[in-house]
mmCIF file of the C-alpha atoms, coordinates in Angstrom:
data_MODEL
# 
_entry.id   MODEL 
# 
loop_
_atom_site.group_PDB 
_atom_site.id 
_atom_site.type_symbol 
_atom_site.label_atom_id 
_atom_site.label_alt_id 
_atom_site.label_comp_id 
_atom_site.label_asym_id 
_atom_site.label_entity_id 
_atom_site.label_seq_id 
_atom_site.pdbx_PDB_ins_code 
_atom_site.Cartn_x 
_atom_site.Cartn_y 
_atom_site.Cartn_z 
_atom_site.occupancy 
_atom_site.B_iso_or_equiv 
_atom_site.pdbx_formal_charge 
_atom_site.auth_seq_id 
_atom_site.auth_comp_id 
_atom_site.auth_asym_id 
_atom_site.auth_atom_id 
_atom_site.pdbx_PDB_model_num 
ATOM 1   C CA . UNK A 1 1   ? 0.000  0.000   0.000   1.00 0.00 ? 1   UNK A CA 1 
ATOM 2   C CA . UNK A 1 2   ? 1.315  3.232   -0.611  1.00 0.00 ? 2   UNK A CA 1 
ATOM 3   C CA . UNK A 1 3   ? -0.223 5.901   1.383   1.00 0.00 ? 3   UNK A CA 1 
ATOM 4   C CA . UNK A 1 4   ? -0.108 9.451   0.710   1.00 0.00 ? 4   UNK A CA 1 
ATOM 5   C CA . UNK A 1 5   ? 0.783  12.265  3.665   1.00 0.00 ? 5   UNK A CA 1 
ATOM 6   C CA . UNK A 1 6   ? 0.796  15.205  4.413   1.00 0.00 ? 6   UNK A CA 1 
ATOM 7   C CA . UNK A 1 7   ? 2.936  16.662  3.186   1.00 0.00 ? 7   UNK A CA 1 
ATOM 8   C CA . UNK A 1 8   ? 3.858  18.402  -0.264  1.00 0.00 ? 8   UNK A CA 1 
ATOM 9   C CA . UNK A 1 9   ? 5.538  15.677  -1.716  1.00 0.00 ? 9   UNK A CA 1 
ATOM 10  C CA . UNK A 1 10  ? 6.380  12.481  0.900   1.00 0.00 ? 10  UNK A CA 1 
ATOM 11  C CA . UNK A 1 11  ? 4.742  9.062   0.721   1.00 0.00 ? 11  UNK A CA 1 
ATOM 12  C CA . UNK A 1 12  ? 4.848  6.073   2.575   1.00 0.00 ? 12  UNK A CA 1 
ATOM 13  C CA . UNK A 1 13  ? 5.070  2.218   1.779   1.00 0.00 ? 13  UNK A CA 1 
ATOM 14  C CA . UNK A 1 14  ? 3.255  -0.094  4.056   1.00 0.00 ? 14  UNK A CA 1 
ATOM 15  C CA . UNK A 1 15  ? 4.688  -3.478  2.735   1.00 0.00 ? 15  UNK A CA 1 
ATOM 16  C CA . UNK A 1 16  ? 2.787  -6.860  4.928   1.00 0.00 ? 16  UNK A CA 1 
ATOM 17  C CA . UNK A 1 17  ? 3.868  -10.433 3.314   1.00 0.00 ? 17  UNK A CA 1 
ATOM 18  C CA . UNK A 1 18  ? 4.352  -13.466 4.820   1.00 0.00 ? 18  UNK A CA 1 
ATOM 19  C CA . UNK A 1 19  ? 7.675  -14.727 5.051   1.00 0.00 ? 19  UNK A CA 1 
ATOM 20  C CA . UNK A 1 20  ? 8.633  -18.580 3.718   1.00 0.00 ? 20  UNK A CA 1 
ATOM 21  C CA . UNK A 1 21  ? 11.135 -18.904 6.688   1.00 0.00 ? 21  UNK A CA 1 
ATOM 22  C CA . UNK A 1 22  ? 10.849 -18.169 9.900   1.00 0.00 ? 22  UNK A CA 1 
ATOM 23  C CA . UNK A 1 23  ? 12.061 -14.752 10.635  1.00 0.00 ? 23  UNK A CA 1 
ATOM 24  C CA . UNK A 1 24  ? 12.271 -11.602 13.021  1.00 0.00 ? 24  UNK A CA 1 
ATOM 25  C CA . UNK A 1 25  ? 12.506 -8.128  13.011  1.00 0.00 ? 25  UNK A CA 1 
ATOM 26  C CA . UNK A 1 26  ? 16.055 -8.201  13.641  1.00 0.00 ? 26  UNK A CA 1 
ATOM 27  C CA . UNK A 1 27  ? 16.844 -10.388 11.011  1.00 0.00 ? 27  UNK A CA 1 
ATOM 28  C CA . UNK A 1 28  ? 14.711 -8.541  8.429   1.00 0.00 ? 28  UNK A CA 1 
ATOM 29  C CA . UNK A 1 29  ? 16.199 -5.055  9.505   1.00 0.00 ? 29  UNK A CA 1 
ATOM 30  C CA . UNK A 1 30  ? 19.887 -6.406  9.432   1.00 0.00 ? 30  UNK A CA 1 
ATOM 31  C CA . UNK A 1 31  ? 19.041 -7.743  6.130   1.00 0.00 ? 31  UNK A CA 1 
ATOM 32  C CA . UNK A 1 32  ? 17.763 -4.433  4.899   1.00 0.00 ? 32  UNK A CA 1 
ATOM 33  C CA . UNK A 1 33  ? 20.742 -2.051  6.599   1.00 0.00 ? 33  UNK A CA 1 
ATOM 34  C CA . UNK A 1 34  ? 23.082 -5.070  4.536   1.00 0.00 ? 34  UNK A CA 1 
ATOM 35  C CA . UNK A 1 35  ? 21.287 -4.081  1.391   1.00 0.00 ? 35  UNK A CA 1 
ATOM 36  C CA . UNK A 1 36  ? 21.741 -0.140  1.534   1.00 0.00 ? 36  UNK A CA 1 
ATOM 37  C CA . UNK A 1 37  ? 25.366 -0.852  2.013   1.00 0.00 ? 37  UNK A CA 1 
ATOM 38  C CA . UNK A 1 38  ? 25.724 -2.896  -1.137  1.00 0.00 ? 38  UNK A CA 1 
ATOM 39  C CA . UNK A 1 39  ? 26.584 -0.996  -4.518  1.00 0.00 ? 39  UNK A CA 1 
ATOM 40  C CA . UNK A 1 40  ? 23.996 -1.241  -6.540  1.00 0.00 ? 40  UNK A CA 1 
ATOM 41  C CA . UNK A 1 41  ? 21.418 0.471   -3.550  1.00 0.00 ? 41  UNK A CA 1 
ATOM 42  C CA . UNK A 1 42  ? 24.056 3.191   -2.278  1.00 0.00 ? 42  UNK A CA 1 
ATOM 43  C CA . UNK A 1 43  ? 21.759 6.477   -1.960  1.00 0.00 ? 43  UNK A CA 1 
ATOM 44  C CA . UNK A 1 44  ? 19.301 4.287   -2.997  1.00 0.00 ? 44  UNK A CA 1 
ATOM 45  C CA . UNK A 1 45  ? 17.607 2.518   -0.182  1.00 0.00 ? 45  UNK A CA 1 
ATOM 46  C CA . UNK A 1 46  ? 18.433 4.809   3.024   1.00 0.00 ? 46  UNK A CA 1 
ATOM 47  C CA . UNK A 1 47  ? 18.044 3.255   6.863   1.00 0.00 ? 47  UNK A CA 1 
ATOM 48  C CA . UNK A 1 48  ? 16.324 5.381   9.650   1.00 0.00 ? 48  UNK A CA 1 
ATOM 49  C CA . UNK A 1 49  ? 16.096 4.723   13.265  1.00 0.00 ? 49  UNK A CA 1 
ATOM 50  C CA . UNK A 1 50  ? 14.752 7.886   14.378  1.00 0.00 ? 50  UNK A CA 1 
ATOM 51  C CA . UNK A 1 51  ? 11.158 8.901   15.224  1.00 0.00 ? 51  UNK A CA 1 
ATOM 52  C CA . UNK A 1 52  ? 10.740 11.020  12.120  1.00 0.00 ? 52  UNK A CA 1 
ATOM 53  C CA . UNK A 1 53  ? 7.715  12.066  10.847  1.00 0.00 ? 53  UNK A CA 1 
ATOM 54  C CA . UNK A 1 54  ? 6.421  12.470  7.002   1.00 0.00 ? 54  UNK A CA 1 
ATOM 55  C CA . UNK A 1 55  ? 8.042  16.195  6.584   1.00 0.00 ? 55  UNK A CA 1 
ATOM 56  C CA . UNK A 1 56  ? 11.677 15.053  7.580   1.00 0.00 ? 56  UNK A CA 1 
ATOM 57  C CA . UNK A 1 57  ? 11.991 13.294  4.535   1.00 0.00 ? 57  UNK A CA 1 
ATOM 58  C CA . UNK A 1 58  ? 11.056 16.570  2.279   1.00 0.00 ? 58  UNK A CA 1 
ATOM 59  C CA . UNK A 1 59  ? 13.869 16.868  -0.658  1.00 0.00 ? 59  UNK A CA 1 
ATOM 60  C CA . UNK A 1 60  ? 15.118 13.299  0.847   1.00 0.00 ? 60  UNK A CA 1 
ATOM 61  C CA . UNK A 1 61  ? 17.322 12.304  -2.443  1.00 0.00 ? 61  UNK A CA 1 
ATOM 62  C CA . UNK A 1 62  ? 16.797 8.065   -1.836  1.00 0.00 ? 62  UNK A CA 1 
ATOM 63  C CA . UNK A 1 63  ? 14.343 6.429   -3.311  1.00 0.00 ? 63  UNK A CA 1 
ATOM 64  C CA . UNK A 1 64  ? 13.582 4.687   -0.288  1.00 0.00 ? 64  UNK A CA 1 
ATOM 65  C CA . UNK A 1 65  ? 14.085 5.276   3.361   1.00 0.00 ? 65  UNK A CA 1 
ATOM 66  C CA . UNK A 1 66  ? 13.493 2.210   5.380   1.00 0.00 ? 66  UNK A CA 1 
ATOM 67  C CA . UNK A 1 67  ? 12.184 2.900   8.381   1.00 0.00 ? 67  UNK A CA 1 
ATOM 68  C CA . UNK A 1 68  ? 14.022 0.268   11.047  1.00 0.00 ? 68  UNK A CA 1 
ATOM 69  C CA . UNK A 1 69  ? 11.501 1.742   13.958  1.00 0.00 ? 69  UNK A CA 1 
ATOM 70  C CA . UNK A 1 70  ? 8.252  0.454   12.113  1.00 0.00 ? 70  UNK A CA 1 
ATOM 71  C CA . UNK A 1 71  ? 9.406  -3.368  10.960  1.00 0.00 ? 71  UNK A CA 1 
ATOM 72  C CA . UNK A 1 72  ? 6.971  -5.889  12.717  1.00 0.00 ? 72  UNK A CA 1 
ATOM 73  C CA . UNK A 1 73  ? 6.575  -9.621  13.067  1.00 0.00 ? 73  UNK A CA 1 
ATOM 74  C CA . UNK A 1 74  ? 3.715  -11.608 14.128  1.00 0.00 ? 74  UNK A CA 1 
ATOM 75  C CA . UNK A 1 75  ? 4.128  -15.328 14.404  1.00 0.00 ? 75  UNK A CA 1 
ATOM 76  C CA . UNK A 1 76  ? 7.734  -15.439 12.737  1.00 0.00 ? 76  UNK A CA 1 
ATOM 77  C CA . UNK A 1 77  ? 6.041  -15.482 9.576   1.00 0.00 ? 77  UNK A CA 1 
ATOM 78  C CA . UNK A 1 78  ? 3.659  -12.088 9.205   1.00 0.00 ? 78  UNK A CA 1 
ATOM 79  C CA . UNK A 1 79  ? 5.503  -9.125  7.911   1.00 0.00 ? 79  UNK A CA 1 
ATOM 80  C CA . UNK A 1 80  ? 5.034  -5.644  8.321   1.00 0.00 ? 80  UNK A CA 1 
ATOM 81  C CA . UNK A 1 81  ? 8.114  -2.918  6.841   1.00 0.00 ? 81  UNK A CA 1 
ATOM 82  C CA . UNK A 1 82  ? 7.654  0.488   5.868   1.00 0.00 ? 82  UNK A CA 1 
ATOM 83  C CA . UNK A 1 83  ? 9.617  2.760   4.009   1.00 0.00 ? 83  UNK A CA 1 
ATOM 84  C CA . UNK A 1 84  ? 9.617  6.668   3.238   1.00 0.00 ? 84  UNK A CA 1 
ATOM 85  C CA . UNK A 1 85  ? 10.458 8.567   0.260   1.00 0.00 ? 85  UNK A CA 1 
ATOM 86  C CA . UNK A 1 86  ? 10.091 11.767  -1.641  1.00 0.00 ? 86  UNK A CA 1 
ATOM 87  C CA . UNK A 1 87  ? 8.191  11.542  -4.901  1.00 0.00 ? 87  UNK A CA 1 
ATOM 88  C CA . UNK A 1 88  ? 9.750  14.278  -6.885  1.00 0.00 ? 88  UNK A CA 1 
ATOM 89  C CA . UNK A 1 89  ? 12.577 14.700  -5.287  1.00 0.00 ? 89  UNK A CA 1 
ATOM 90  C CA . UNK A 1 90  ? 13.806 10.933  -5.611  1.00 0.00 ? 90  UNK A CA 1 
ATOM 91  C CA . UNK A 1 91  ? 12.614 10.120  -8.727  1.00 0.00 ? 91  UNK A CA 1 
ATOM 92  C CA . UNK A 1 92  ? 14.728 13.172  -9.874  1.00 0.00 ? 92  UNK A CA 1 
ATOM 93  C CA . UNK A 1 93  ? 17.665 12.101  -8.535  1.00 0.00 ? 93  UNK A CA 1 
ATOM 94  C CA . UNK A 1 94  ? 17.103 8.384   -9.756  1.00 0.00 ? 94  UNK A CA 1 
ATOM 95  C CA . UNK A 1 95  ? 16.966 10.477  -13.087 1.00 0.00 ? 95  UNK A CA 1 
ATOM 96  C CA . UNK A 1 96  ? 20.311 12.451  -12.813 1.00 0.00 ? 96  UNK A CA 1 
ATOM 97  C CA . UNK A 1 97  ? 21.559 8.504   -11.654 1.00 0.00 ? 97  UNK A CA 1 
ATOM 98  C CA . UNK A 1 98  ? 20.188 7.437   -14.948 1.00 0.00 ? 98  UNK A CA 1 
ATOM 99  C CA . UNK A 1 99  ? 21.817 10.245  -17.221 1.00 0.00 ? 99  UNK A CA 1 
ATOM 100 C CA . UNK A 1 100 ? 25.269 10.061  -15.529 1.00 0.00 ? 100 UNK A CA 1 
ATOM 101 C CA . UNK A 1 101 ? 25.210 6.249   -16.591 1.00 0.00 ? 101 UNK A CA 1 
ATOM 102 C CA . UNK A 1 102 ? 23.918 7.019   -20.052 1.00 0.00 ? 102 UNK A CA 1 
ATOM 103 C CA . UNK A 1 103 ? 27.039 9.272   -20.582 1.00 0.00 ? 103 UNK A CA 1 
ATOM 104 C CA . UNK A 1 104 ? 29.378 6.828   -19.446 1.00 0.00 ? 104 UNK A CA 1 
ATOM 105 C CA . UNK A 1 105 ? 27.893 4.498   -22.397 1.00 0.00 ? 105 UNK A CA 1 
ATOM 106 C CA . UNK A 1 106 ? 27.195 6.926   -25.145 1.00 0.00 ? 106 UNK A CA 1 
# 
């Protein structure tokens, strides 16, 4: 579900699934603080731990800002994660991403 704020421009992903293994919230945020670490998701996918609210992620340039404070787990199985991000202001920035490859190819 993505669920508009608000705010301006900042929306919210409220992901549920149900996980094939058993799992926890401390394995699924390690997981996800692995993944914005890795090089294809740097400045991507962003980690918070704060209590922020919709407006502190106004002209936040990742696509994504996982927010570590919200992940839930009910039953080792049922998922809740939610993440933050910036329309405009991401997207843009995926663009610029997107340009500065296409010049290193054309």
């Amino acid at each position: 579900t993505a669920i508009r704020v608000p705010t301006p421009n900042v929306s919210l992903i409220d992901f549920t699934f149900t996980s094939r293994k058993l799992t926890s919230v401390n394995k699924i945020n390690k997981m996800m603080i692995e993944a914005s670490k890795s090089k294809n998701l740097k400045n991507i996918l962003t980690i918070n731990n704060l209590p922020l609210v919709s407006i502190d992620f106004n002209h936040n340039s990742s696509s994504s800002n996982f927010d570590l404070t919200q992940t839930q787990v009910i039953n080792k199985r049922f998922c809740r994660i939610l993440s933050w991000y910036d329309n405009e202001w991401g997207f843009s920035n995926r663009m610029i991403d997107t340009l500065l490859n296409l010049k290193k190819i054309l």
